[in-house]
Jmol script that loads the backbone (N, CA, C; Angstrom):
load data "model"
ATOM      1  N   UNK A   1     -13.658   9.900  -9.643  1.00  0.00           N
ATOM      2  CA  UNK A   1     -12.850   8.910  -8.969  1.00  0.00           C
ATOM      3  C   UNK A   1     -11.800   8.396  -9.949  1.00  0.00           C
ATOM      4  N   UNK A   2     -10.479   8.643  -9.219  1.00  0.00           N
ATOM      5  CA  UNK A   2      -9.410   8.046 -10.284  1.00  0.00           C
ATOM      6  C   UNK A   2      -9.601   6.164 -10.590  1.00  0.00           C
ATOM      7  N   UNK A   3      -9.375   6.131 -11.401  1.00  0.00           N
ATOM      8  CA  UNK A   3      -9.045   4.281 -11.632  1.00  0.00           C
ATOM      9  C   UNK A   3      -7.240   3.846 -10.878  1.00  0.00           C
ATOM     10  N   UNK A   4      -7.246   3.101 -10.502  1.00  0.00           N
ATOM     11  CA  UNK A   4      -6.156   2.630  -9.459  1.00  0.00           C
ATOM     12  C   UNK A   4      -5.143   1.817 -10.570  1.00  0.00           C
ATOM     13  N   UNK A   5      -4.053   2.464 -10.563  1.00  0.00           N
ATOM     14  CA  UNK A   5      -3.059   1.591 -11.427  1.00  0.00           C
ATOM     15  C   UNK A   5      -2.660  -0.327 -11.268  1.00  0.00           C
ATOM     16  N   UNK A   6      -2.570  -0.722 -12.127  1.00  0.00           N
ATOM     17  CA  UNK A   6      -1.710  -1.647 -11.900  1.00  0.00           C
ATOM     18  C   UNK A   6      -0.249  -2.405 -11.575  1.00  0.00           C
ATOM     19  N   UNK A   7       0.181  -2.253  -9.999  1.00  0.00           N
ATOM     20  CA  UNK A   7       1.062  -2.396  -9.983  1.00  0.00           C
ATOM     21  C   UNK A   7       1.524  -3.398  -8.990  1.00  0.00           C
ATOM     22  N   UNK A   8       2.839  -3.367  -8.488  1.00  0.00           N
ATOM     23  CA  UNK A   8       3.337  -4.670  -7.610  1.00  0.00           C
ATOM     24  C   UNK A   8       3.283  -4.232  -6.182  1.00  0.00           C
ATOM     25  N   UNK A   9       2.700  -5.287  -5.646  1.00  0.00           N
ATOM     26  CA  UNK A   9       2.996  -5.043  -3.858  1.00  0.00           C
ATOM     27  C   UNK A   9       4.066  -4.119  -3.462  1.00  0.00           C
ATOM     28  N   UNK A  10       5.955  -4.367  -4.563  1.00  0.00           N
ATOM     29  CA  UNK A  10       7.131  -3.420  -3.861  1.00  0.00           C
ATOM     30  C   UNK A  10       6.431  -1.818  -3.990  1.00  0.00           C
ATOM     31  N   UNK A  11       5.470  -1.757  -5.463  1.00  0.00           N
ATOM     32  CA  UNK A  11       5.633  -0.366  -5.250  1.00  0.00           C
ATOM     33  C   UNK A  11       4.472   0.358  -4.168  1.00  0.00           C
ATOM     34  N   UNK A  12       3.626  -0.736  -3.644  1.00  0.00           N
ATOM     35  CA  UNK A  12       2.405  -0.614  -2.968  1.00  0.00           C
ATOM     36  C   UNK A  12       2.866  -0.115  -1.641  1.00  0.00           C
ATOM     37  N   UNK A  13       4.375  -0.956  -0.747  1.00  0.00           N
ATOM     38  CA  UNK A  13       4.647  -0.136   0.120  1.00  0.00           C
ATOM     39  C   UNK A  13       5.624   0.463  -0.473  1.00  0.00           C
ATOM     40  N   UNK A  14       6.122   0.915  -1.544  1.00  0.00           N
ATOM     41  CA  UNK A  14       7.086   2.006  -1.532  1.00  0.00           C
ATOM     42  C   UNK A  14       6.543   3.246  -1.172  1.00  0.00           C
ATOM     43  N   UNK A  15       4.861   3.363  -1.658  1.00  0.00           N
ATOM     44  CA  UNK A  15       4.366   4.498  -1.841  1.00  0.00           C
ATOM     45  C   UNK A  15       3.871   4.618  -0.597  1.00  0.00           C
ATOM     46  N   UNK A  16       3.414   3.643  -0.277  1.00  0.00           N
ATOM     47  CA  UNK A  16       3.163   3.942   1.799  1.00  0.00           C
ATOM     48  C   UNK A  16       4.102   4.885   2.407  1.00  0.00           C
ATOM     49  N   UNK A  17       5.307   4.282   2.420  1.00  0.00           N
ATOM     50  CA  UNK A  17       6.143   4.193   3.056  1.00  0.00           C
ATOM     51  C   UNK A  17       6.779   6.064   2.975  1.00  0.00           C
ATOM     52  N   UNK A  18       6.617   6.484   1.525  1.00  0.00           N
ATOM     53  CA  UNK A  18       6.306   7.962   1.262  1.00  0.00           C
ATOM     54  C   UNK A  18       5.292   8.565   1.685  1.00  0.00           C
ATOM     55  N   UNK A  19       4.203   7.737   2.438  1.00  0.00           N
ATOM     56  CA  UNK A  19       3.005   8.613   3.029  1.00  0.00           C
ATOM     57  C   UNK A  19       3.402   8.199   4.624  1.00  0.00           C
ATOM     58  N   UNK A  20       4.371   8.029   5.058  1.00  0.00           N
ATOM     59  CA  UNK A  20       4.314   7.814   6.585  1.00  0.00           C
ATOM     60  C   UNK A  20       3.868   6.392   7.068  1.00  0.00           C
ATOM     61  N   UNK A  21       4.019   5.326   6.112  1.00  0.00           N
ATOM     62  CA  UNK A  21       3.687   4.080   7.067  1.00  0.00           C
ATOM     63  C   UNK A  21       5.335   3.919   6.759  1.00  0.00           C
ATOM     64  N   UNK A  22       5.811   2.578   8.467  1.00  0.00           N
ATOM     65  CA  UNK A  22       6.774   2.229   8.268  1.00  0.00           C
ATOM     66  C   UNK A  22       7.214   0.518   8.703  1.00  0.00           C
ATOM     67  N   UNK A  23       7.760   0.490   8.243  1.00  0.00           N
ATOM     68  CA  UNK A  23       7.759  -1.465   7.594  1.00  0.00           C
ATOM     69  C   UNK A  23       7.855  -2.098   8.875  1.00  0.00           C
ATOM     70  N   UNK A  24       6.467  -2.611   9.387  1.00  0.00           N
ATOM     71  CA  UNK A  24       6.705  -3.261  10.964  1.00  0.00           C
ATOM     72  C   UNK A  24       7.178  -4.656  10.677  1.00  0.00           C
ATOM     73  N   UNK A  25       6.911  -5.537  10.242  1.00  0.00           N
ATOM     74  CA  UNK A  25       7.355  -6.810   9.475  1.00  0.00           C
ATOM     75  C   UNK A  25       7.084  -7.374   8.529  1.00  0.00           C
ATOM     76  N   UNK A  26       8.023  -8.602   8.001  1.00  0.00           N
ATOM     77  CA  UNK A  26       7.618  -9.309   7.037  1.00  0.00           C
ATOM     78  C   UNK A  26       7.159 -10.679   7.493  1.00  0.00           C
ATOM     79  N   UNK A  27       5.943 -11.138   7.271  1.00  0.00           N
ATOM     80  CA  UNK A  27       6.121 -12.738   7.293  1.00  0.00           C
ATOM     81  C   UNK A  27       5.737 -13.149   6.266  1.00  0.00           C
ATOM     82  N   UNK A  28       6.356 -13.774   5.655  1.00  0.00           N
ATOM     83  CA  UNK A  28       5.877 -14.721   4.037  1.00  0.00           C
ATOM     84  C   UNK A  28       5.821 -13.807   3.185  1.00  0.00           C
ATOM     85  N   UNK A  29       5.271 -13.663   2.519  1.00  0.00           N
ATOM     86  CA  UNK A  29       5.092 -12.843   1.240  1.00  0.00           C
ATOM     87  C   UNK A  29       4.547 -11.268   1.702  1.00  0.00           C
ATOM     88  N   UNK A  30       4.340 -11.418   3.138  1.00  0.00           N
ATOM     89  CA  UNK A  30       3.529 -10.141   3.257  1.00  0.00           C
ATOM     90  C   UNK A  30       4.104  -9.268   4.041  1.00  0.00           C
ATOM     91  N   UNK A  31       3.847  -8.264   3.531  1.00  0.00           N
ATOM     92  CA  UNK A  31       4.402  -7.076   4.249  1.00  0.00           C
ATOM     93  C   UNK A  31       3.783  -6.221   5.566  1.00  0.00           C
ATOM     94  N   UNK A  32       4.024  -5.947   6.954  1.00  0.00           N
ATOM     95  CA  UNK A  32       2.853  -4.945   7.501  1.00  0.00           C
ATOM     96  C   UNK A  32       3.498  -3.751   7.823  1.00  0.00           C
ATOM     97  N   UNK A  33       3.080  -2.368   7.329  1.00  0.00           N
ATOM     98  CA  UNK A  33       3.055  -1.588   7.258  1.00  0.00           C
ATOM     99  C   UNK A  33       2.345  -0.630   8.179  1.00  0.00           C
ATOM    100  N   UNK A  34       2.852   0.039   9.270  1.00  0.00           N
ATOM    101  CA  UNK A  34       2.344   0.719  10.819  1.00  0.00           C
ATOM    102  C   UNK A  34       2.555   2.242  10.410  1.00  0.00           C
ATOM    103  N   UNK A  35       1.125   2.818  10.712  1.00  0.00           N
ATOM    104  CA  UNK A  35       1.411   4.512  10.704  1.00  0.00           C
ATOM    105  C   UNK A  35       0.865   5.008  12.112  1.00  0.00           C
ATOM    106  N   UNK A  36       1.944   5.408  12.932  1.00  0.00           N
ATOM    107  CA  UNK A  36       1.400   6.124  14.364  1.00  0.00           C
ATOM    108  C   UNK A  36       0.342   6.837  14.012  1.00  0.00           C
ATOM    109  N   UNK A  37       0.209   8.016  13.579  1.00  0.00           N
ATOM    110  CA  UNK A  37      -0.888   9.041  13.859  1.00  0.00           C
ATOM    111  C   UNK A  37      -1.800   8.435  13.565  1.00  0.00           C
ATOM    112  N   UNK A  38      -2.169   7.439  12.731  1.00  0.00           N
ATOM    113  CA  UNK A  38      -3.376   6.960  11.821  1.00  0.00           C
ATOM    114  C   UNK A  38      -3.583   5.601  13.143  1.00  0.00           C
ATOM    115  N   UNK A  39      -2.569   5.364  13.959  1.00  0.00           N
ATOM    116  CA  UNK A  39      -2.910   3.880  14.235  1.00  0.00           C
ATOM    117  C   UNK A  39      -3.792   3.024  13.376  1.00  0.00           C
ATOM    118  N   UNK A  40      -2.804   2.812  12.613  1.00  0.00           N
ATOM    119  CA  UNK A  40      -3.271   1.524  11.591  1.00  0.00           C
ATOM    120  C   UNK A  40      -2.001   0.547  11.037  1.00  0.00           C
ATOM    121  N   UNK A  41      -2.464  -0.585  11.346  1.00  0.00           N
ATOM    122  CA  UNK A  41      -1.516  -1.606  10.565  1.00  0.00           C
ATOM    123  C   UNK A  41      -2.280  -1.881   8.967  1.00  0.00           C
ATOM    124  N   UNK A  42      -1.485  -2.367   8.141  1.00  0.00           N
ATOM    125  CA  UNK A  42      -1.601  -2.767   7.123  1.00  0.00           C
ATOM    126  C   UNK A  42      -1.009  -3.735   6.362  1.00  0.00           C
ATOM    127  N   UNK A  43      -1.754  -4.670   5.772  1.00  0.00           N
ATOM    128  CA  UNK A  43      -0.864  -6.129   4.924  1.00  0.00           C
ATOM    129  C   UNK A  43      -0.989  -5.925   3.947  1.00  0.00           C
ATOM    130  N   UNK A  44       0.314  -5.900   2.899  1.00  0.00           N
ATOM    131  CA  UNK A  44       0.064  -5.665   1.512  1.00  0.00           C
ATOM    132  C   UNK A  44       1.071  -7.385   0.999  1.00  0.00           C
ATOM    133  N   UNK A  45       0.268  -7.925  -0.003  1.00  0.00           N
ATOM    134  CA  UNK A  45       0.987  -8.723  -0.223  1.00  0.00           C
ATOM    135  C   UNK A  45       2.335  -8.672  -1.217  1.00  0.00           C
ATOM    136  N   UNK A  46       3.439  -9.004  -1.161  1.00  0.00           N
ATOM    137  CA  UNK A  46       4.457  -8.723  -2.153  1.00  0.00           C
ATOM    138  C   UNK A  46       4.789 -10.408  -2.980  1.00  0.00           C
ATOM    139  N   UNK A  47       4.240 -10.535  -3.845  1.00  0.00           N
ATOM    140  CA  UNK A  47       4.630 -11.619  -4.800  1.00  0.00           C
ATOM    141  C   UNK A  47       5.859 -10.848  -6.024  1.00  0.00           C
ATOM    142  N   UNK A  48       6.682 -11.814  -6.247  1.00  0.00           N
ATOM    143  CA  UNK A  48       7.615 -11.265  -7.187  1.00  0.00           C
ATOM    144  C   UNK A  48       6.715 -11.448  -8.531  1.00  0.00           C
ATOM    145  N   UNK A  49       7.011 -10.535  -9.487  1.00  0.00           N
ATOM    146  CA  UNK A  49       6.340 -10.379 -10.537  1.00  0.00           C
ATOM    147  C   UNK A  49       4.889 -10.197 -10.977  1.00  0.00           C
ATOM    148  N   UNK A  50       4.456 -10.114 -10.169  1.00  0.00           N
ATOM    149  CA  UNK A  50       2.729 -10.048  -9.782  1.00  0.00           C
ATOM    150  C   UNK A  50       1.910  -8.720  -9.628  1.00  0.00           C
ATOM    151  N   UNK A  51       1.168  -8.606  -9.784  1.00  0.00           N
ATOM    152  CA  UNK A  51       0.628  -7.279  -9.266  1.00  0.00           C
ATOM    153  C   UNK A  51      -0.506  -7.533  -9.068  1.00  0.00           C
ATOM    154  N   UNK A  52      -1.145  -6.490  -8.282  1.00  0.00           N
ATOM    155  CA  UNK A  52      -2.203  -6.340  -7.204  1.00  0.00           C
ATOM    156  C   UNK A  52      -3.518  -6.090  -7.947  1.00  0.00           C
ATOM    157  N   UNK A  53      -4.183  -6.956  -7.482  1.00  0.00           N
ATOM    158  CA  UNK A  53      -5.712  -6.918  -8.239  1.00  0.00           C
ATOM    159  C   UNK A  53      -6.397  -5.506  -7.549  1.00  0.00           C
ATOM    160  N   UNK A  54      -7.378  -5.006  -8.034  1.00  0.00           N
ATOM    161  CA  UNK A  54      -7.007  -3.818  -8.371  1.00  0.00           C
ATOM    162  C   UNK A  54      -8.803  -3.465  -6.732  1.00  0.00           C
ATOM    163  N   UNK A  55      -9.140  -4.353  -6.751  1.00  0.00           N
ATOM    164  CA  UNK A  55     -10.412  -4.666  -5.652  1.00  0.00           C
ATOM    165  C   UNK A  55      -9.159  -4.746  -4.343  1.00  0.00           C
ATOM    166  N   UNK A  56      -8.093  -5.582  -4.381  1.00  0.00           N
ATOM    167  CA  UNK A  56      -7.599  -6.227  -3.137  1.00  0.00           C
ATOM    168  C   UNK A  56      -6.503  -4.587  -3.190  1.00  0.00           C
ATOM    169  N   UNK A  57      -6.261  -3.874  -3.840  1.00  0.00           N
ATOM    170  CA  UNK A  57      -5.011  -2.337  -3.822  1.00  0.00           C
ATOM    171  C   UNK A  57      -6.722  -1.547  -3.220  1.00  0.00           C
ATOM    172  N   UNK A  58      -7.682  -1.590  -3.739  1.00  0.00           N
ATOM    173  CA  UNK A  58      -8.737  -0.786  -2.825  1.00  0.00           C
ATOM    174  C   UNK A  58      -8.999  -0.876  -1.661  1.00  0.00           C
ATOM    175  N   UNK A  59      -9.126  -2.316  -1.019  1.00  0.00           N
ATOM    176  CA  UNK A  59      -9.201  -2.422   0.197  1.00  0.00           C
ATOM    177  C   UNK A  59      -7.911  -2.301   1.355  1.00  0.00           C
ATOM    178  N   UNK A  60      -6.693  -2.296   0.604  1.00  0.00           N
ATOM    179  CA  UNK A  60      -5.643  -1.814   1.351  1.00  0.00           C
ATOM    180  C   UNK A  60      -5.890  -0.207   1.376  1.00  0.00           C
ATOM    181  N   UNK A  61      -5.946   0.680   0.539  1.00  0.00           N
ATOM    182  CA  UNK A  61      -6.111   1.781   0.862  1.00  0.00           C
ATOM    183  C   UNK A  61      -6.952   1.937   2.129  1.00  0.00           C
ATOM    184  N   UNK A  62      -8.170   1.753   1.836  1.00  0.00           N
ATOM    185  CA  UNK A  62      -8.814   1.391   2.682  1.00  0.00           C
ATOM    186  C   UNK A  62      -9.167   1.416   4.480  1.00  0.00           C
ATOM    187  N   UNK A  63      -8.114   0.474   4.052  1.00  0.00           N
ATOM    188  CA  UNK A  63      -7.762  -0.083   5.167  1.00  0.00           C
ATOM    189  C   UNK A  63      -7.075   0.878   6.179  1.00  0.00           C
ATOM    190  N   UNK A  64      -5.653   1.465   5.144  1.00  0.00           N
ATOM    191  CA  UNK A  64      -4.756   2.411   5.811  1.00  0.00           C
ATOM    192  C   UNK A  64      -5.239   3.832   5.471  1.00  0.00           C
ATOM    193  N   UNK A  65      -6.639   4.066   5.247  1.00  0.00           N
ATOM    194  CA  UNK A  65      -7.071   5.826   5.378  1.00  0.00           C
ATOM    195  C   UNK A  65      -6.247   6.146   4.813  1.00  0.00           C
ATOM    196  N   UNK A  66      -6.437   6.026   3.452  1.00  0.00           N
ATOM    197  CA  UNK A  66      -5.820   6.834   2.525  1.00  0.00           C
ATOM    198  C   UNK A  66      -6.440   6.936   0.789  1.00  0.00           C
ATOM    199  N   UNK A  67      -6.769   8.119   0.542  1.00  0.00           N
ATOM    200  CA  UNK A  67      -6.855   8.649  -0.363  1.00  0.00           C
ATOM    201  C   UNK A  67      -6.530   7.883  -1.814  1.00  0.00           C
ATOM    202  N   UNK A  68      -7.420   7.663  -2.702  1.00  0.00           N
ATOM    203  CA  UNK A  68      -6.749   7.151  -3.961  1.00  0.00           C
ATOM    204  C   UNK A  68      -5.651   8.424  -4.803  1.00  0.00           C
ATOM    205  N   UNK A  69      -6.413   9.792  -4.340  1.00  0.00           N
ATOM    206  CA  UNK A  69      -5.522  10.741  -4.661  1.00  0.00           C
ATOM    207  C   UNK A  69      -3.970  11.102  -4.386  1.00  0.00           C
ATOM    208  N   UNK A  70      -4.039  10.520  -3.215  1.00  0.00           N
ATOM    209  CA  UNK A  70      -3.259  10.760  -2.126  1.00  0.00           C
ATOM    210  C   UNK A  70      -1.943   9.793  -2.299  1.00  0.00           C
ATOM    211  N   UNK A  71      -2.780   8.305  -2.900  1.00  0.00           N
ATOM    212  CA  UNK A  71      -1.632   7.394  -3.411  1.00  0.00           C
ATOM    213  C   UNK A  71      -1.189   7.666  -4.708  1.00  0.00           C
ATOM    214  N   UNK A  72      -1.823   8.096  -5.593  1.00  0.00           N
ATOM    215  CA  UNK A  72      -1.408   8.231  -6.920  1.00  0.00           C
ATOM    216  C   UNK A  72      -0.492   9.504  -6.723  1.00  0.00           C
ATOM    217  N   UNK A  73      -0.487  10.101  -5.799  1.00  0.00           N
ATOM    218  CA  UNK A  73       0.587  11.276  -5.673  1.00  0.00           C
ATOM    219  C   UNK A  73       2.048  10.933  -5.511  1.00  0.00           C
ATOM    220  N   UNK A  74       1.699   9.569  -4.250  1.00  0.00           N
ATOM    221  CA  UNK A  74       3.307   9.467  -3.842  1.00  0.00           C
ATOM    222  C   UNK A  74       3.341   8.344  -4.727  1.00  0.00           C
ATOM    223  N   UNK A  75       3.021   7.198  -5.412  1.00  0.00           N
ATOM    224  CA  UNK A  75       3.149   6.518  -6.308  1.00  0.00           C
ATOM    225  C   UNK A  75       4.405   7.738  -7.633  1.00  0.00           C
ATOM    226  N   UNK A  76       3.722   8.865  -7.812  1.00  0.00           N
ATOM    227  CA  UNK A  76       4.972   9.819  -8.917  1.00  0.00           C
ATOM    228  C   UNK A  76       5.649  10.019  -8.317  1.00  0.00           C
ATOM    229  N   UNK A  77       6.282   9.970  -7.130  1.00  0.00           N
ATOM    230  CA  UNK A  77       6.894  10.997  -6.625  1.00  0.00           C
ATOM    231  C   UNK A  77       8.325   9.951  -6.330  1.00  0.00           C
TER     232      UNK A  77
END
end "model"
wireframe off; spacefill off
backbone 0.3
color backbone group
């Protein structure tokens, strides 16, 4: 099992957003993130300068059926 980087909510949906989720809204700090085939919504929080505790980036995966492999892919890409 990979260990999950430390990084910021922007790049949390950037890398979604390279796996097919697409930005349904913002309210407040948070982002939700919709993938048809998967029907799944997802909240990732975006604080400026902050990054994602690394329990709360697991349960978003999670959440949106997806692979830690799978993120660390489009995270390089």
């Amino acid at each position: 099992m990979n260990k999950l980087p430390r990084i910021t909510g922007r790049q949390v949906v950037s890398a979604l957003q390279k796996l097919g989720f697409k930005l349904q809204r913002i309210q407040g700090s948070h982002h939700f993130l919709y993938h048809a085939e998967k029907d799944v919504t997802v909240s990732v929080p975006v604080h400026v300068g902050k990054t994602i505790a690394p329990k709360t980036l697991s349960n978003i995966l999670k959440i949106a059926k997806v692979s830690r492999e799978d993120f660390i892919k489009a995270l390089k890409e």
